[in-house]
C-alpha positions as CSV (number, residue, x, y, z in Angstrom):
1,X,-113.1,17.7,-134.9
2,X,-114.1,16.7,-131.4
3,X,-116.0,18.8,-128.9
4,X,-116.0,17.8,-125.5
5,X,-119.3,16.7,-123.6
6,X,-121.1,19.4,-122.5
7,X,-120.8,19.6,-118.3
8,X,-123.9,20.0,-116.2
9,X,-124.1,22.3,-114.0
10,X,-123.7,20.1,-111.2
11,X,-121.1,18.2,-112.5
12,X,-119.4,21.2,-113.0
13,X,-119.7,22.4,-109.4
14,X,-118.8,19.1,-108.0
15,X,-115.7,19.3,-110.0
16,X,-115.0,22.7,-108.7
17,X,-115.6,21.9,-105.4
18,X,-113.0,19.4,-105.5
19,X,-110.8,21.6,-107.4
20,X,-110.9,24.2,-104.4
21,X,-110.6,22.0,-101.5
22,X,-107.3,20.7,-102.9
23,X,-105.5,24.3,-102.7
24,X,-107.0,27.6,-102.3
25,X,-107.8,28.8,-105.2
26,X,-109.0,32.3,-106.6
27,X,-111.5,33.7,-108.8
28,X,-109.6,34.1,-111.9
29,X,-108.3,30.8,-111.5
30,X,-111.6,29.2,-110.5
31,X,-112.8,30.9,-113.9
32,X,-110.2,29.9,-116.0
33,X,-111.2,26.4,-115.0
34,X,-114.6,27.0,-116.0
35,X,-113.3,27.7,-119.6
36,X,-110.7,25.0,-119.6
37,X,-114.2,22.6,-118.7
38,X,-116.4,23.9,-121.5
39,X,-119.1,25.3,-119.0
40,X,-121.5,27.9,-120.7
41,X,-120.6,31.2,-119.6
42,X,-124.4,32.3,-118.0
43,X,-123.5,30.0,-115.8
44,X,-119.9,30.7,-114.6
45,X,-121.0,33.5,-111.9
46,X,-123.8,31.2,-109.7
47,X,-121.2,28.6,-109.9
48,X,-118.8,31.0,-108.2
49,X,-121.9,32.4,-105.9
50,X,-122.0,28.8,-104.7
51,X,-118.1,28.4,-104.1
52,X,-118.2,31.3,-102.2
53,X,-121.1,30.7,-100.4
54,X,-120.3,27.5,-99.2
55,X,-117.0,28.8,-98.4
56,X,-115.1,26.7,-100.8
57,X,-113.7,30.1,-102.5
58,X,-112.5,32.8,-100.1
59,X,-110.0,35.3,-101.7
60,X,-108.9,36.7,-98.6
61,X,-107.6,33.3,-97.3
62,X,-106.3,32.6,-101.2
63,X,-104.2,35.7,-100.5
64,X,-103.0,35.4,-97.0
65,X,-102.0,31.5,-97.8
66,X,-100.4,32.9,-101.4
67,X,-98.6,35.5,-99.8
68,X,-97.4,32.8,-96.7
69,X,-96.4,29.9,-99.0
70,X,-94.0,32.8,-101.4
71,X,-92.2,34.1,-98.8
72,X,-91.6,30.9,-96.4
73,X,-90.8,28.9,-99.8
74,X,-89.3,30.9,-101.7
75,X,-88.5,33.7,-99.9
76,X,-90.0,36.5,-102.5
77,X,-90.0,40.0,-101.4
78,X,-93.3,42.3,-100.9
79,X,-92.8,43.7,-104.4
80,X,-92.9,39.9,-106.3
81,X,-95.5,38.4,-104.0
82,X,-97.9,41.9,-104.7
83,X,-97.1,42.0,-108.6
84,X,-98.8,38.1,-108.4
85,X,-101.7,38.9,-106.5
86,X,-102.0,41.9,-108.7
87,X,-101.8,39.3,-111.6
88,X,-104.3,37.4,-110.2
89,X,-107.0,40.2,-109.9
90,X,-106.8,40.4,-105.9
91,X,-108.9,43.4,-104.4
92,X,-105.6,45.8,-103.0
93,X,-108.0,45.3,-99.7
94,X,-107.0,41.5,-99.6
95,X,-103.5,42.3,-101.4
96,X,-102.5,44.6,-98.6
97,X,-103.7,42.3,-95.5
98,X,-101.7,39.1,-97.3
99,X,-98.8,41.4,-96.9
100,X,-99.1,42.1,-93.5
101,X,-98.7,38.8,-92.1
102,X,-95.3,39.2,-93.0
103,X,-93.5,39.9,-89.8
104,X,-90.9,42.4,-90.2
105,X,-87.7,42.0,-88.4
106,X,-87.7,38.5,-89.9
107,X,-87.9,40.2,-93.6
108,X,-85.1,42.1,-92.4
109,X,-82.9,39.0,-91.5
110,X,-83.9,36.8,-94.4
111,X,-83.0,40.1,-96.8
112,X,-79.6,40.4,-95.1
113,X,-79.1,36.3,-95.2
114,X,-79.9,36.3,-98.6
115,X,-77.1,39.2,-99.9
116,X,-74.7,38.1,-97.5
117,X,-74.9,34.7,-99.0
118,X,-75.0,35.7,-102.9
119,X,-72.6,38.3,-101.9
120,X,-69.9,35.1,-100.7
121,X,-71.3,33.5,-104.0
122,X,-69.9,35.8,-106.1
123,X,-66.3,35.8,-104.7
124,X,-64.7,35.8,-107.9
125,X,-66.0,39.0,-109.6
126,X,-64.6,42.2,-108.9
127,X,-66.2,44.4,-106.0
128,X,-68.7,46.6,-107.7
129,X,-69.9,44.2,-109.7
130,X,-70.6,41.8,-106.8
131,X,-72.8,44.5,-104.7
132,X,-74.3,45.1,-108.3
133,X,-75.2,41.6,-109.0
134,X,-76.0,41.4,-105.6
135,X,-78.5,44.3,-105.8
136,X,-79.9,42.9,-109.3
137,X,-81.0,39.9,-107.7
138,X,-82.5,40.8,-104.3
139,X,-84.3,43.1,-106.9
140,X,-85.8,40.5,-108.7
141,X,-86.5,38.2,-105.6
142,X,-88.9,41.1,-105.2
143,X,-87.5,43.3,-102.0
144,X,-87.8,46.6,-102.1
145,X,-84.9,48.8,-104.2
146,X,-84.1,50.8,-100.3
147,X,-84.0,47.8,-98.5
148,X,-81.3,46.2,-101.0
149,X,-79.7,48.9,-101.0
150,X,-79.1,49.4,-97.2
151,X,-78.8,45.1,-97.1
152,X,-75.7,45.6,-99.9
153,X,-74.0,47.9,-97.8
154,X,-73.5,46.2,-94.9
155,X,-72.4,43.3,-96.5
């Protein structure tokens, strides 16, 4: 059995460093690193100190740019994008802010773009089941069960 070289502390923080200014990253995932590098655990929290300190790990930026990148991307509703910052062990302070970049009316319009267009998708199906396929899978994009609703409707 091999066991991998044991990581200075430096070299470890170098590595994070880099590992941070690639994407923004959070704590969980900054730890999970740690692990996957074989860094003793004593020294896993001043090794985040220093990431945050020297800005490299911000978890309010993580979840403003998380939150930006689902919802232009891949167009995930509050609930989704929420449950994965939840996931990720996000303060609800951060959670909440991420969520409120999102402007409104165009949440509205990309809701209604997205049933109208699975709604035409489903052409073949028989009525109710098209509005409750429809429904499922605004659902599971992560919009709220209200919002589908009232988007289903006027389809």
């Amino acid at each position: 059995m091999q066991y991998k070289k044991q990581l200075s502390k430096e070299q470890a923080l170098q590595k994070l460093k880099h590992y941070c200014a690639y994407q923004e990253r959070c704590h969980s995932e900054v730890r999970e690193k740690l692990y996957s590098l074989g860094v003793w655990k004593s020294t896993h929290d001043e090794i985040i100190a220093t990431l945050i300190e020297e800005n490299y790990l911000n978890e309010e930026r993580f979840a403003l740019a998380f939150a930006g990148g689902k919802w232009r991307m891949k167009q995930w509703g509050r609930i989704k994008i929420k449950y994965e910052l939840k996931q990720k062990q996000l303060s609800d302070y951060c959670i909440k802010k991420a969520l409120k970049q999102i402007d409104e009316d165009e949440y509205r319009q990309v809701l209604k773009t997205l049933a109208t267009d699975k709604y035409a998708a489903l052409k073949n199906e028989q009525y109710l089941v098209r509005k409750k396929k429809t429904m499922e899978y605004l659902i599971n994009r992560g919009f709220e069960m209200d919002l589908a609703r009232n988007a289903v409707e006027k389809v």
